[in-house]
C-alpha positions as CSV (number, residue, x, y, z in Angstrom):
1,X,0.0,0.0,0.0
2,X,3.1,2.3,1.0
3,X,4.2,1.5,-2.5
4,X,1.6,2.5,-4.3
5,X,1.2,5.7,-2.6
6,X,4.7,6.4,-3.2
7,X,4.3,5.6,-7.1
8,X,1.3,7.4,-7.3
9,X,2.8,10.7,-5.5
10,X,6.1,10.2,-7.9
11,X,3.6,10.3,-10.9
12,X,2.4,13.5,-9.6
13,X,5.1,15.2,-9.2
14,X,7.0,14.3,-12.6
15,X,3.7,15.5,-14.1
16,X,3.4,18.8,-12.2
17,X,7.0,19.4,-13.5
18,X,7.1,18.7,-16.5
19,X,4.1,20.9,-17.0
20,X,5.6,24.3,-15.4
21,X,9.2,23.8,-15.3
22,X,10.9,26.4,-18.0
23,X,7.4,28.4,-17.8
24,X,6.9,32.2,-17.0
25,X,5.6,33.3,-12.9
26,X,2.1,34.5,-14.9
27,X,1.3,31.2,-16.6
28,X,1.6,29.3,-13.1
29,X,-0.6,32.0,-11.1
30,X,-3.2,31.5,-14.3
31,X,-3.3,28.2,-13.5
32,X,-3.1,27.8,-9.7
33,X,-4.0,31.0,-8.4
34,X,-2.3,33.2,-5.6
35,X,-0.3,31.3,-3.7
36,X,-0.8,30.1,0.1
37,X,3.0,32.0,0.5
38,X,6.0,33.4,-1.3
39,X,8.9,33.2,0.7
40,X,12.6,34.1,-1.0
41,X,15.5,31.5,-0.7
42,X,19.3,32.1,-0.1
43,X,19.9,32.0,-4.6
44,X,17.5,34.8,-4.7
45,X,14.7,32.9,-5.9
46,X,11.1,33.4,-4.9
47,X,8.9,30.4,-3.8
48,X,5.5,30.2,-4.6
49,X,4.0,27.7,-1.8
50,X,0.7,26.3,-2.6
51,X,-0.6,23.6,-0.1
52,X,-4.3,21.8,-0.3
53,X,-5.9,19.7,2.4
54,X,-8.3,16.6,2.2
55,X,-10.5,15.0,4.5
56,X,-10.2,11.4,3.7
57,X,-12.8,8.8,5.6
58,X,-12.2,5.9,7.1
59,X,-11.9,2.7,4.2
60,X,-13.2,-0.8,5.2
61,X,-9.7,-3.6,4.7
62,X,-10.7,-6.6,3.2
63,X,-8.3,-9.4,4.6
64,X,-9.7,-12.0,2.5
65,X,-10.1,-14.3,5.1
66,X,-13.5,-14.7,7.4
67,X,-13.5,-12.2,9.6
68,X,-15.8,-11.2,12.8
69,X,-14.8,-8.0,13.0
70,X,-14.7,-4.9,10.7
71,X,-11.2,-3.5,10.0
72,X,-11.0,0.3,8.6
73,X,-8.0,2.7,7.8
74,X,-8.5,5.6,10.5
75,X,-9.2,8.9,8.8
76,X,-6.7,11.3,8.2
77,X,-6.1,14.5,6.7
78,X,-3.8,14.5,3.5
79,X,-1.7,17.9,2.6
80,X,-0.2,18.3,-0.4
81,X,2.1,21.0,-0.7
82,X,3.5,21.9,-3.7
83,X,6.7,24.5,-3.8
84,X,7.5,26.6,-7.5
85,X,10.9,28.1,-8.0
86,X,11.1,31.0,-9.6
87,X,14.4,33.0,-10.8
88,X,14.7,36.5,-11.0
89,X,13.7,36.6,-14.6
90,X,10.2,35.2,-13.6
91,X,10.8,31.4,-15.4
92,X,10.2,28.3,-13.0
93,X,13.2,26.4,-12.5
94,X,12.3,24.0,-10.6
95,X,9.1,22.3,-9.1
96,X,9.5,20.1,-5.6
97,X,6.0,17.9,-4.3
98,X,5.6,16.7,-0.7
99,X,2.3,14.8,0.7
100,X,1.8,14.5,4.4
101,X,-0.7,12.6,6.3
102,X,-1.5,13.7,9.5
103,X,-4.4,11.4,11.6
């Protein structure tokens, strides 16, 4: 399951790249918005922080087996947070992608 969530957060994150990495500060704020943040690193570049919350719900886990009891996943909150580089030119440079999941 850790696996797949790994994969599937990868896949994100190469596609979220690919789509805004070399692109202009005015195509990504067309697209996403204001950011949450901007905050300016020690290179001089200025981070747009954008970061979006979930409520998932408690899943039923099928064992296979018989089973008197219900098992569910506990519910949790997922927060992605997605962090744009931009250069003092106003191109993206780079693109970084964390998930957190906080119960």
């Amino acid at each position: 399951m850790v696996l797949i969530i790994g994969l599937a957060a990868c896949g994100v994150e190469h596609k979220v790249i690919r789509n805004f990495k070399g692109k202009k500060e005015g195509d990504l704020v067309l697209a996403k918005g204001k950011p949450l943040r901007t905050e300016i690193n020690d290179k001089g570049q200025t981070i747009y922080i954008y970061q979006s919350s979930k409520r998932l719900k408690a899943a039923p886990i099928n064992t296979g087996q018989f089973q008197y009891d219900r098992f569910e996943s506990p519910k949790a909150t997922k927060t992605d947070t997605y962090k744009f580089f931009i250069n003092s030119f106003g191109i993206i440079e780079d693109v970084t992608y964390d998930v957190d999941y906080k119960r």
